[in-house]
MDTraj code that builds the backbone (N, CA, C; nanometers):
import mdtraj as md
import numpy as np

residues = "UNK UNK UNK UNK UNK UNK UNK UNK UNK UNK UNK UNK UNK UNK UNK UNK UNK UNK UNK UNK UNK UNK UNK UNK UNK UNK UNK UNK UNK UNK UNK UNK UNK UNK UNK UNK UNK UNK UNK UNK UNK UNK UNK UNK UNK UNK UNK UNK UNK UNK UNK UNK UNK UNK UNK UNK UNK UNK UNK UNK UNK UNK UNK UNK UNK UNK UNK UNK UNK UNK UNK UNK UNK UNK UNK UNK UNK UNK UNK UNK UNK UNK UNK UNK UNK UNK UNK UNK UNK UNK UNK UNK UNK UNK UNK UNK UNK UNK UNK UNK UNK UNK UNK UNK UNK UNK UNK UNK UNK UNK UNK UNK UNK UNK UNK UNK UNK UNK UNK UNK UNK UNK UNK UNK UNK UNK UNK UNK UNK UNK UNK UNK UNK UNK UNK UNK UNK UNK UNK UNK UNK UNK UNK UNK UNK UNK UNK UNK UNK UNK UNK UNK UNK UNK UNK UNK UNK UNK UNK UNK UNK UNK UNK UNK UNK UNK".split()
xyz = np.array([
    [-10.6207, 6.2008, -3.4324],
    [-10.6748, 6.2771, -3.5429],
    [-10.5746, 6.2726, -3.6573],
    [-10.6028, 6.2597, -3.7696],
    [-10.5231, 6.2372, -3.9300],
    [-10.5091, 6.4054, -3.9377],
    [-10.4329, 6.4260, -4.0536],
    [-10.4235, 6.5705, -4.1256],
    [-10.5241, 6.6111, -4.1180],
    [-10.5527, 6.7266, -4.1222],
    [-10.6977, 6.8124, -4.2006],
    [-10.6132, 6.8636, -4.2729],
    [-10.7344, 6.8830, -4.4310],
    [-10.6665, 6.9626, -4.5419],
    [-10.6543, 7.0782, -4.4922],
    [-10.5773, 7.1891, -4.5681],
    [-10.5883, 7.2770, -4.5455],
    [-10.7084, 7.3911, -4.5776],
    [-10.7234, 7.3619, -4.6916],
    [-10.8526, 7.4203, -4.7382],
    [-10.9993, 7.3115, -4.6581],
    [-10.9507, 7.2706, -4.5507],
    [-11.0930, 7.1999, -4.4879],
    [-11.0991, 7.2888, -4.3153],
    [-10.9793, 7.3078, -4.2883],
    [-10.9822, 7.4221, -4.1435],
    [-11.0871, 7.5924, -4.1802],
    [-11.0699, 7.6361, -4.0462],
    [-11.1466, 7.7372, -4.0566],
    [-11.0918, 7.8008, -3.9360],
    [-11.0626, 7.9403, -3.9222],
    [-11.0362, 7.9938, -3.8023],
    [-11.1226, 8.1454, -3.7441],
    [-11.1674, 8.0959, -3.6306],
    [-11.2609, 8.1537, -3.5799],
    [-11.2311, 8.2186, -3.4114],
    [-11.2932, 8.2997, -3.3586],
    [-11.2715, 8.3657, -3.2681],
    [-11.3125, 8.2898, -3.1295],
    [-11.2119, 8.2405, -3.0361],
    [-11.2627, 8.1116, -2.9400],
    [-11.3810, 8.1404, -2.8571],
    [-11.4060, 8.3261, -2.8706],
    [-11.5573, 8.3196, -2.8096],
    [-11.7170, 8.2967, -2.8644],
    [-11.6376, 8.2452, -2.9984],
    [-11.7968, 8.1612, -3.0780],
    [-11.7736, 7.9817, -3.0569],
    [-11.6887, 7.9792, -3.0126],
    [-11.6183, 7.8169, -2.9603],
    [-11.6059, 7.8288, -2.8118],
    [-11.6657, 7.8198, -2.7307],
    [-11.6246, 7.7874, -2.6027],
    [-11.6335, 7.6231, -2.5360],
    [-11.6706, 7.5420, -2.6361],
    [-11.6591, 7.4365, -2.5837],
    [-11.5057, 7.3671, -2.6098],
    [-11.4498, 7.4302, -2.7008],
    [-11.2997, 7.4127, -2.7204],
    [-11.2210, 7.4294, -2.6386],
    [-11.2478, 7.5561, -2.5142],
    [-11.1282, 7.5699, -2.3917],
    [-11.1033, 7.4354, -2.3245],
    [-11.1918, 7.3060, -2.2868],
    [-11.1022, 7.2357, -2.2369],
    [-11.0124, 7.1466, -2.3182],
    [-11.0366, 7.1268, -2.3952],
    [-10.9370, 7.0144, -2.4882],
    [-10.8181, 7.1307, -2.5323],
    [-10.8408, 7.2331, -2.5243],
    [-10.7012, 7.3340, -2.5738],
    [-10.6160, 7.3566, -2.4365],
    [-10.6828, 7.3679, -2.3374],
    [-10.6383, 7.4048, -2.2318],
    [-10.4986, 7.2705, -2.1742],
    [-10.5750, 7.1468, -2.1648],
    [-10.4846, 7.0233, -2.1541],
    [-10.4000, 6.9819, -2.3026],
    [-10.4307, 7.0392, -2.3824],
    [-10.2832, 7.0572, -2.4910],
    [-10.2226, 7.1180, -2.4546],
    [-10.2503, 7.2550, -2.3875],
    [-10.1179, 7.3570, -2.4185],
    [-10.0394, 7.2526, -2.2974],
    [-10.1194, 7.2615, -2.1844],
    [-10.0471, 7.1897, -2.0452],
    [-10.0047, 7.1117, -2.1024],
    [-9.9831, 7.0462, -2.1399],
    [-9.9129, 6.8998, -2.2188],
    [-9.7868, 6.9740, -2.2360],
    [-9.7942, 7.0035, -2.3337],
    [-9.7037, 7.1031, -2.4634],
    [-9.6317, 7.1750, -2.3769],
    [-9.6424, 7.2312, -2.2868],
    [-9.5681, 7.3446, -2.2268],
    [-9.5698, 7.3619, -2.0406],
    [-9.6180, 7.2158, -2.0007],
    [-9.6318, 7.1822, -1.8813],
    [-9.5045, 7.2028, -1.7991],
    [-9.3955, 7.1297, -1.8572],
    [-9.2818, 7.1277, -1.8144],
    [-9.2140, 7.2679, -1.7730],
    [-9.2227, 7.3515, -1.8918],
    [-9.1562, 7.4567, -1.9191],
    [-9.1850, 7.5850, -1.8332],
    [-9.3613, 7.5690, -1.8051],
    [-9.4325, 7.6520, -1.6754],
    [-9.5448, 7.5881, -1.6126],
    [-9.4776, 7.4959, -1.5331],
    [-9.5635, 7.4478, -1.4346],
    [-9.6721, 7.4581, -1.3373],
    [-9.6421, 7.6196, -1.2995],
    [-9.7518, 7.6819, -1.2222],
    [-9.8790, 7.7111, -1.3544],
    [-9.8608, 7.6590, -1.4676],
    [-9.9398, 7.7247, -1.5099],
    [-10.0448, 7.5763, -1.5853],
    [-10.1625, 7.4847, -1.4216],
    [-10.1608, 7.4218, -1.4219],
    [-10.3019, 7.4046, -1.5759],
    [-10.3529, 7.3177, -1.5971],
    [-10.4972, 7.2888, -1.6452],
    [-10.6006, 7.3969, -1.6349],
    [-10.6199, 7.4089, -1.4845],
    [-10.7179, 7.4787, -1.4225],
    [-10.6732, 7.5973, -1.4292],
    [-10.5492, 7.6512, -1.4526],
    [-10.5508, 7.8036, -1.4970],
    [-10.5599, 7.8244, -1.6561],
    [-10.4974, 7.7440, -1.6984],
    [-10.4603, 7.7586, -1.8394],
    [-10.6407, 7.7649, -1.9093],
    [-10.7286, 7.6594, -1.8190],
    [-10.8166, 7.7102, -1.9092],
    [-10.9006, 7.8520, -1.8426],
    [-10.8774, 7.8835, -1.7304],
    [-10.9128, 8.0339, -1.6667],
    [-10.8690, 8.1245, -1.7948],
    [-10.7452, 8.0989, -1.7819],
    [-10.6754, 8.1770, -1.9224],
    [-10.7645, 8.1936, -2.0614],
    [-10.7584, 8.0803, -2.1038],
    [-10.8714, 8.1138, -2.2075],
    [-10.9728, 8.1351, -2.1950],
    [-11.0763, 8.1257, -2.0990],
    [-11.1823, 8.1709, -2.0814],
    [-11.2114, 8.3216, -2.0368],
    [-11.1110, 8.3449, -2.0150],
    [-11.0687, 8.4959, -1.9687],
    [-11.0349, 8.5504, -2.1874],
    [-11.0370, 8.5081, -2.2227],
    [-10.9782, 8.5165, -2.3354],
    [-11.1301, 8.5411, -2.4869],
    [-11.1910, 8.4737, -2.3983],
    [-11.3209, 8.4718, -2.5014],
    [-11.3762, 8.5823, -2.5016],
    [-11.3303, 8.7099, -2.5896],
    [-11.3827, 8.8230, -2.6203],
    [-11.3674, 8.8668, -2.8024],
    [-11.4690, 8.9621, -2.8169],
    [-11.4148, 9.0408, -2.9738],
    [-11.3801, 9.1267, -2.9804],
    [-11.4234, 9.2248, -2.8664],
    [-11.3895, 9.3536, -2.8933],
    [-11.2836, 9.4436, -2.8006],
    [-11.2059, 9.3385, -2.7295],
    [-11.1347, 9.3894, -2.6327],
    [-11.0038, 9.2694, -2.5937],
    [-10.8751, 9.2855, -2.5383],
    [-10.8066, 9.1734, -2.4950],
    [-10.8483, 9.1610, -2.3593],
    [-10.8032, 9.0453, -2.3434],
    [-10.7258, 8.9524, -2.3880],
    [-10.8425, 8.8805, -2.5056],
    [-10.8005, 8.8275, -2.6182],
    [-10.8377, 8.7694, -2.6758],
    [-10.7663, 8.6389, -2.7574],
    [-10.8546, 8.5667, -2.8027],
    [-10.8232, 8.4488, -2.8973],
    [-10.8666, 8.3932, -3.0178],
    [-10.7590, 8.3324, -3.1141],
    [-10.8351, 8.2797, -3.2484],
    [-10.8202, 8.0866, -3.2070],
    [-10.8916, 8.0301, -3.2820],
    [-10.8932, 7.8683, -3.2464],
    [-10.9010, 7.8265, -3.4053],
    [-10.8177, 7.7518, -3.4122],
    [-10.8582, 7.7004, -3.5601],
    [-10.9339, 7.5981, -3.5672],
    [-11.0289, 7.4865, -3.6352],
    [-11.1530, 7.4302, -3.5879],
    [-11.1394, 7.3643, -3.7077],
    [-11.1137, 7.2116, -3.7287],
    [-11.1228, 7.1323, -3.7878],
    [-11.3213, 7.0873, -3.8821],
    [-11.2936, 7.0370, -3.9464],
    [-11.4911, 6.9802, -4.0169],
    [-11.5170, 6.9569, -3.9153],
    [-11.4040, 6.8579, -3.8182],
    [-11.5436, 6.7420, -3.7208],
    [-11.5551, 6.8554, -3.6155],
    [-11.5091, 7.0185, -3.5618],
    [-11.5070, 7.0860, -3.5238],
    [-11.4449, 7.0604, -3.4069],
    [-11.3430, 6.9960, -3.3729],
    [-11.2172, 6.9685, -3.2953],
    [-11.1129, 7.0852, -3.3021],
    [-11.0328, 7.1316, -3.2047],
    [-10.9564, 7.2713, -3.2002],
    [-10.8230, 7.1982, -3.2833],
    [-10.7794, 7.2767, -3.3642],
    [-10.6210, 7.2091, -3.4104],
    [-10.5489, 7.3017, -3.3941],
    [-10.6213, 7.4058, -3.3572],
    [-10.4609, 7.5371, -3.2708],
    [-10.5454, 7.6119, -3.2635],
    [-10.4379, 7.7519, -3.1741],
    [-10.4976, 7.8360, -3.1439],
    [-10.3808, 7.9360, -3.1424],
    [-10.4127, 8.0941, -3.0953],
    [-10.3091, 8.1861, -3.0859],
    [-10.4288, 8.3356, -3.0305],
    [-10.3148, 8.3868, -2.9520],
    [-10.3960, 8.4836, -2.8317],
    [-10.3146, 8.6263, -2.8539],
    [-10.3480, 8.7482, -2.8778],
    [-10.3589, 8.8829, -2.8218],
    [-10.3945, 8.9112, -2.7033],
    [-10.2773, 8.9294, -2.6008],
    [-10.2733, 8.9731, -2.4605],
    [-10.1749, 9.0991, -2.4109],
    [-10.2496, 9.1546, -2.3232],
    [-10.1950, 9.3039, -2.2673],
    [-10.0608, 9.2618, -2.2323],
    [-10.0430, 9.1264, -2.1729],
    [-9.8909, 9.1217, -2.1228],
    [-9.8781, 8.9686, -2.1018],
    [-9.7866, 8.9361, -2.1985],
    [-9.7173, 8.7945, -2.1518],
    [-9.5841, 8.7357, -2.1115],
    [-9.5264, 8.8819, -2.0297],
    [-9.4012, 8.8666, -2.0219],
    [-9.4198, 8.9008, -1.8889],
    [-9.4248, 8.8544, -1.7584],
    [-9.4164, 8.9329, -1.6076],
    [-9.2831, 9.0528, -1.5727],
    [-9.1924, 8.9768, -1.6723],
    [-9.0684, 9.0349, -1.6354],
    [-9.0565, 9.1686, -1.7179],
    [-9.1729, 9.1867, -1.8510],
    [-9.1627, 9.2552, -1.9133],
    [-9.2571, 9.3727, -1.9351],
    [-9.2580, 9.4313, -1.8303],
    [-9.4649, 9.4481, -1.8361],
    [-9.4496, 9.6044, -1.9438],
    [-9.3673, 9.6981, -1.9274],
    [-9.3305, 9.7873, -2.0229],
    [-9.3291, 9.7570, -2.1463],
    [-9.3151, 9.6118, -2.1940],
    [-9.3865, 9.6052, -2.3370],
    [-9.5697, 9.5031, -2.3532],
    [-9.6153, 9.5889, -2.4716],
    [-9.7395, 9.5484, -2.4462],
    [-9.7906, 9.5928, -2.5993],
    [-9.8659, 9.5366, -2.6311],
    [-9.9213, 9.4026, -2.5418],
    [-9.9106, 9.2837, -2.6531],
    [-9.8921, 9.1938, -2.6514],
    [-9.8407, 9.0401, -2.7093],
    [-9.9067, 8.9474, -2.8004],
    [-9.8612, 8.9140, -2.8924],
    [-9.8969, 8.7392, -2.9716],
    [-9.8804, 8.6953, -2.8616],
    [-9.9077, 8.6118, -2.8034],
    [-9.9158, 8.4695, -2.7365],
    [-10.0259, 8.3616, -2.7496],
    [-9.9217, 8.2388, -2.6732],
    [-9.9741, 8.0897, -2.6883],
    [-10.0209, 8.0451, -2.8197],
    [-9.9123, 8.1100, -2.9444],
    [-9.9714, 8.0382, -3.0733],
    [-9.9106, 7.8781, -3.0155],
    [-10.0186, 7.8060, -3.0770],
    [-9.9830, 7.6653, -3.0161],
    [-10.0690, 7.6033, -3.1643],
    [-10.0042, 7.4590, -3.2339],
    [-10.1076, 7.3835, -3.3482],
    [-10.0327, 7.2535, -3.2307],
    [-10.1390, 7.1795, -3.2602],
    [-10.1403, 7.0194, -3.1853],
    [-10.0587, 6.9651, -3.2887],
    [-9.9448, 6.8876, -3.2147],
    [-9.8299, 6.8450, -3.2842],
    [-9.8626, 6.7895, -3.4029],
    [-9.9860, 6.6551, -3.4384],
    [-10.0170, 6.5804, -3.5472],
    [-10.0429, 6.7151, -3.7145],
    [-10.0659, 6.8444, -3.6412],
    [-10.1307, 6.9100, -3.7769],
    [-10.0406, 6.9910, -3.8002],
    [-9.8998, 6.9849, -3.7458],
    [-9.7967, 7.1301, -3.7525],
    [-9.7190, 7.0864, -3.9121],
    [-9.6382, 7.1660, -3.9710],
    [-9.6032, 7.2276, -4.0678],
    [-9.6645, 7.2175, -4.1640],
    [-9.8259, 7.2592, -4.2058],
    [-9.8708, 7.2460, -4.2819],
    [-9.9381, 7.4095, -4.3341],
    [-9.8714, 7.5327, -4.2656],
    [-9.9187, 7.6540, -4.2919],
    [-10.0229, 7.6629, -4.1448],
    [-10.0749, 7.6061, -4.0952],
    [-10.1393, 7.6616, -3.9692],
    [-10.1419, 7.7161, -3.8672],
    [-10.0330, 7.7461, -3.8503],
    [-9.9560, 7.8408, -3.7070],
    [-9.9037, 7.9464, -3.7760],
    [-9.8735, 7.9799, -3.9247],
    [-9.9353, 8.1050, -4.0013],
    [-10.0179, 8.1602, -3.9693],
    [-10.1104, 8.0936, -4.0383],
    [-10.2626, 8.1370, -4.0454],
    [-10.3638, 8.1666, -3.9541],
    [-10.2821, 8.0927, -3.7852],
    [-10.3327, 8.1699, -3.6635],
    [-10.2875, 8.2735, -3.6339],
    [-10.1674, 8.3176, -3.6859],
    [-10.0897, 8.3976, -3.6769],
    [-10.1320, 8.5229, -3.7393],
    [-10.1932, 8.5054, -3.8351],
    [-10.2117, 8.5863, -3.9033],
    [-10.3711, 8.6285, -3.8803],
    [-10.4348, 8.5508, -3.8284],
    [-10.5562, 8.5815, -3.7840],
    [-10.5648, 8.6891, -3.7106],
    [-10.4988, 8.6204, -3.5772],
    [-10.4896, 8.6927, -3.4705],
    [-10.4338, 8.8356, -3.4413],
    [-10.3426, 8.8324, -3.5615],
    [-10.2496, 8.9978, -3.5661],
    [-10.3924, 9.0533, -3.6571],
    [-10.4453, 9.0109, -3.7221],
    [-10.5742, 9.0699, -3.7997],
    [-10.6631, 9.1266, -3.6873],
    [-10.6773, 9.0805, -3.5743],
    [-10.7830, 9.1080, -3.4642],
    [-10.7008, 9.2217, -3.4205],
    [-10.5780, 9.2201, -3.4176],
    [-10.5056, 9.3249, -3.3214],
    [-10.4982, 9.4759, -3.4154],
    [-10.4631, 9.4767, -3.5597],
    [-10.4793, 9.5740, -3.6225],
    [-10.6263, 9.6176, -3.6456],
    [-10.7529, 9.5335, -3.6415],
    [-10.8584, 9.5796, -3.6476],
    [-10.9286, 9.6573, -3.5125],
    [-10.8677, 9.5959, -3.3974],
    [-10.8434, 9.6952, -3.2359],
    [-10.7896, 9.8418, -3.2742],
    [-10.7085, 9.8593, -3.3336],
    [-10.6111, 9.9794, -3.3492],
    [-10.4870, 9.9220, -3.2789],
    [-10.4571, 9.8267, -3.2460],
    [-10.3104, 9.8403, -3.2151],
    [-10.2403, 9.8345, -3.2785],
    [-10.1248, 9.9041, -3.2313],
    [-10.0059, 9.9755, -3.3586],
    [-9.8843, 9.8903, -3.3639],
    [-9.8610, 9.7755, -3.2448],
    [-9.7382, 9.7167, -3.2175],
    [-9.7615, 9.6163, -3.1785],
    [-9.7189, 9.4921, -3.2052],
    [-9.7170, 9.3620, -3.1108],
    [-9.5628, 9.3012, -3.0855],
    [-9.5610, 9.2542, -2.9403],
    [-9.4310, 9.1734, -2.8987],
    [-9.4871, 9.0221, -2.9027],
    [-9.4162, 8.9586, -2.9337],
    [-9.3837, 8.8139, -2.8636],
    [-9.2616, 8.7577, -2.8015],
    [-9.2716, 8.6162, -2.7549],
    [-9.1312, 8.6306, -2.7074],
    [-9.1467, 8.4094, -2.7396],
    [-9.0136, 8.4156, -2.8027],
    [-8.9805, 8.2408, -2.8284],
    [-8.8753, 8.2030, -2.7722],
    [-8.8639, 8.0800, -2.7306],
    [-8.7535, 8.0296, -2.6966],
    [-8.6692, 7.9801, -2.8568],
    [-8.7174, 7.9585, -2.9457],
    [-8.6677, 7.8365, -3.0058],
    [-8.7778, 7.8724, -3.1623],
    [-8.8141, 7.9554, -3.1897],
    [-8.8560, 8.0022, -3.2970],
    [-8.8566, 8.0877, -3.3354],
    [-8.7337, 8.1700, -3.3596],
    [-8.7366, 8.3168, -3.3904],
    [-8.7078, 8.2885, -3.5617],
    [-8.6631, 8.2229, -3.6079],
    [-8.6346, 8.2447, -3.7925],
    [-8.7954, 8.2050, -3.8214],
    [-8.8690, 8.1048, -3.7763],
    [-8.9878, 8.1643, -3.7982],
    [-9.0830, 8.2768, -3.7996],
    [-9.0852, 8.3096, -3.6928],
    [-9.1314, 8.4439, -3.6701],
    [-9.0707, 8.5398, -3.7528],
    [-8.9685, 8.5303, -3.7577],
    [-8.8881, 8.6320, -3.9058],
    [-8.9246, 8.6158, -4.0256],
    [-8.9947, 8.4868, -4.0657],
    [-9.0379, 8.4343, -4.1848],
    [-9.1648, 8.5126, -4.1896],
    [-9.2763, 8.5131, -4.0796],
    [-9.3597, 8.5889, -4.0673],
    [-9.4017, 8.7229, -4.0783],
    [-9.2590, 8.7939, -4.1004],
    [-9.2768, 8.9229, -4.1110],
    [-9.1962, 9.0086, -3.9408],
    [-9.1868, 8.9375, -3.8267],
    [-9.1541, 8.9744, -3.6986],
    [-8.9947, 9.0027, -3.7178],
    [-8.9634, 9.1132, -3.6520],
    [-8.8348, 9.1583, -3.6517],
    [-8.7702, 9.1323, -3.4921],
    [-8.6278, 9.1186, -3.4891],
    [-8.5949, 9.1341, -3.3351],
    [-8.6192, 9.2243, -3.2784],
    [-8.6429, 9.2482, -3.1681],
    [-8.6348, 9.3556, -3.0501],
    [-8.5162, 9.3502, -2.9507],
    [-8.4755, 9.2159, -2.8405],
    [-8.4247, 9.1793, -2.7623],
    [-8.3838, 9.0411, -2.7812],
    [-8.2582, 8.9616, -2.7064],
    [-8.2810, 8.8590, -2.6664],
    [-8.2739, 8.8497, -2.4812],
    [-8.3612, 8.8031, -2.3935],
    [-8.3126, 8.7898, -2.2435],
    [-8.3183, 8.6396, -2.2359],
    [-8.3109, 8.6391, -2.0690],
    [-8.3131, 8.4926, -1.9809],
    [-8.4610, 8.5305, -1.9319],
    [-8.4935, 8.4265, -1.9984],
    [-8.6550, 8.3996, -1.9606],
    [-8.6617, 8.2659, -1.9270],
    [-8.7686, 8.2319, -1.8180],
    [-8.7853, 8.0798, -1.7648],
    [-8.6603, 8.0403, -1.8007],
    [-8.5569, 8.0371, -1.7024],
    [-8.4120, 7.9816, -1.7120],
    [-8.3514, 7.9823, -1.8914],
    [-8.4399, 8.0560, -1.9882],
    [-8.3342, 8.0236, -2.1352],
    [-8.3402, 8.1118, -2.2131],
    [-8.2101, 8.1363, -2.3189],
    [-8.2332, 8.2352, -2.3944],
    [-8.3475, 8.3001, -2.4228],
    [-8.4077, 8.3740, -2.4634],
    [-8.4869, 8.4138, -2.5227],
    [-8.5272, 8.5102, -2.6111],
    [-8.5708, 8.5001, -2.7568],
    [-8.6124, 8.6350, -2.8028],
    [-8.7551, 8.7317, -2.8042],
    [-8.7422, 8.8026, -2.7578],
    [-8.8294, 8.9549, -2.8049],
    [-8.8455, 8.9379, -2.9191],
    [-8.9598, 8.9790, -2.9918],
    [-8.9424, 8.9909, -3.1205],
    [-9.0672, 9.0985, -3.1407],
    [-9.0526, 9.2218, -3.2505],
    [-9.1308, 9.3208, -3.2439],
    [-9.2343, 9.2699, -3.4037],
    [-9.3646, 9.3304, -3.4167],
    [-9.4360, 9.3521, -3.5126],
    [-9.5069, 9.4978, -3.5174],
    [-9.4888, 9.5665, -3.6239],
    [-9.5624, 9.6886, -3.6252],
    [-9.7331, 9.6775, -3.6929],
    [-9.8514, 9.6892, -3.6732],
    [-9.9284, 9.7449, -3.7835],
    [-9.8814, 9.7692, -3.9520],
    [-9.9375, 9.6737, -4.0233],
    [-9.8720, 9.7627, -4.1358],
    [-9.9828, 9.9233, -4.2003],
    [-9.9087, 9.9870, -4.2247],
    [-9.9735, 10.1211, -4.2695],
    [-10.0843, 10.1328, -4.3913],
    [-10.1576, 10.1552, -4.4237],
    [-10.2783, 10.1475, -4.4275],
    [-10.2294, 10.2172, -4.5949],
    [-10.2722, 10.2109, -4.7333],
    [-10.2937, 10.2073, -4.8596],
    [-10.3251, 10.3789, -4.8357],
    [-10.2814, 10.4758, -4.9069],
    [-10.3212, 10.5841, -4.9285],
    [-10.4281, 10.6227, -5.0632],
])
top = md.Topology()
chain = top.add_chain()
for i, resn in enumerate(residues, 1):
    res = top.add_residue(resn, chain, resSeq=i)
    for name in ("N", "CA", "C"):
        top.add_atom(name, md.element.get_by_symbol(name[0]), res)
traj = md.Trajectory(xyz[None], top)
C-alpha cells in the first residue's frame, strides 16, 4: 500500500468495521510478535473482537483508508498491564502499519480514541511504552512511573480528562 493522504483517511469505531479484525490482528502479531508471544493471531484477533463495542470497554478506533483497508488502530481497555491491575483503565495497542507512520496518524488515533474515553466519563487514562514516551509527552501524556515490564524499561504514563469550558 502507497501513502494515503491525510485528508483521504477516516477514523471510525472497529465495531462498524469488523471485517478489519483479521488483517489488524496479523499486523499487530507481526509488529509485536516477538515482544509477546503468547499473544498469538488467534488471540490477538479474540482481542479485538472482544473490542467491537460503543458504549462500553473494551473498545476500539481503526483508521480506514478510501480503498477501506485498516492503516491503524488504537484501543480503550479496563487493563493492559497484568502486573498493573490497580491502574485502569488504558490507551492501548495504538499501532499505524509501518508504510503510513509519521504522517500525524497515530495522533489522530490517539486522539480519537481518548475522545471515546472522555465521552464514557472517564476521568483518567494510563498507558504504558517501551520506547515512546517523548511522544506521548508531545501528546499531551505526562509520566506516572517507569517499571520492568516484558524484561524492559518501561514507562507509565498518565492522561487526565480535560475539564470541561465553564
Amino acid at each position: 500500500m502507497t501513502d494515503v493522504p491525510e485528508t483521504a483517511w477516516r477514523i471510525v469505531p472497529l465495531a462498524d468495521r469488523p471485517d478489519l479484525v483479521p488483517p489488524l490482528a496479523r499486523a499487530l502479531w507481526e509488529f509485536w510478535g516477538a515482544t509477546f508471544p503468547q499473544k498469538t493471531v488467534a488471540v490477538r484477533t479474540a482481542s479485538l473482537e472482544a473490542r467491537m463495542n460503543h458504549d462500553r470497554l473494551p473498545l476500539a478506533v481503526v483508521a480506514v483508508a478510501p480503498d477501506g483497508s485498516a492503516l491503524g488502530t488504537a484501543s480503550i481497555m479496563a487493563d493492559d498491564m497484568e502486573t498493573r491491575p490497580d491502574l485502569n483503565p488504558w490507551l492501548a495497542t495504538v499501532f499505524v502499519l509501518p508504510g503510513q507512520r509519521s504522517r500525524g496518524l497515530g495522533a489522530a488515533l490517539c486522539a480519537a480514541a481518548e475522545a471515546e474515553a472522555w465521552r464514557l466519563a472517564i476521568p483518567r487514562l494510563y498507558l504504558f511504552t517501551f520506547d515512546k514516551r517523548g511522544y506521548y509527552a508531545g501528546l499531551g501524556w505526562r509520566d506516572h512511573e517507569t517499571v520492568d515490564y516484558a524484561g524492559q524499561p518501561t514507562a507509565i504514563m498518565v492522561k487526565d480528562r480535560p475539564a470541561r469550558p465553564a
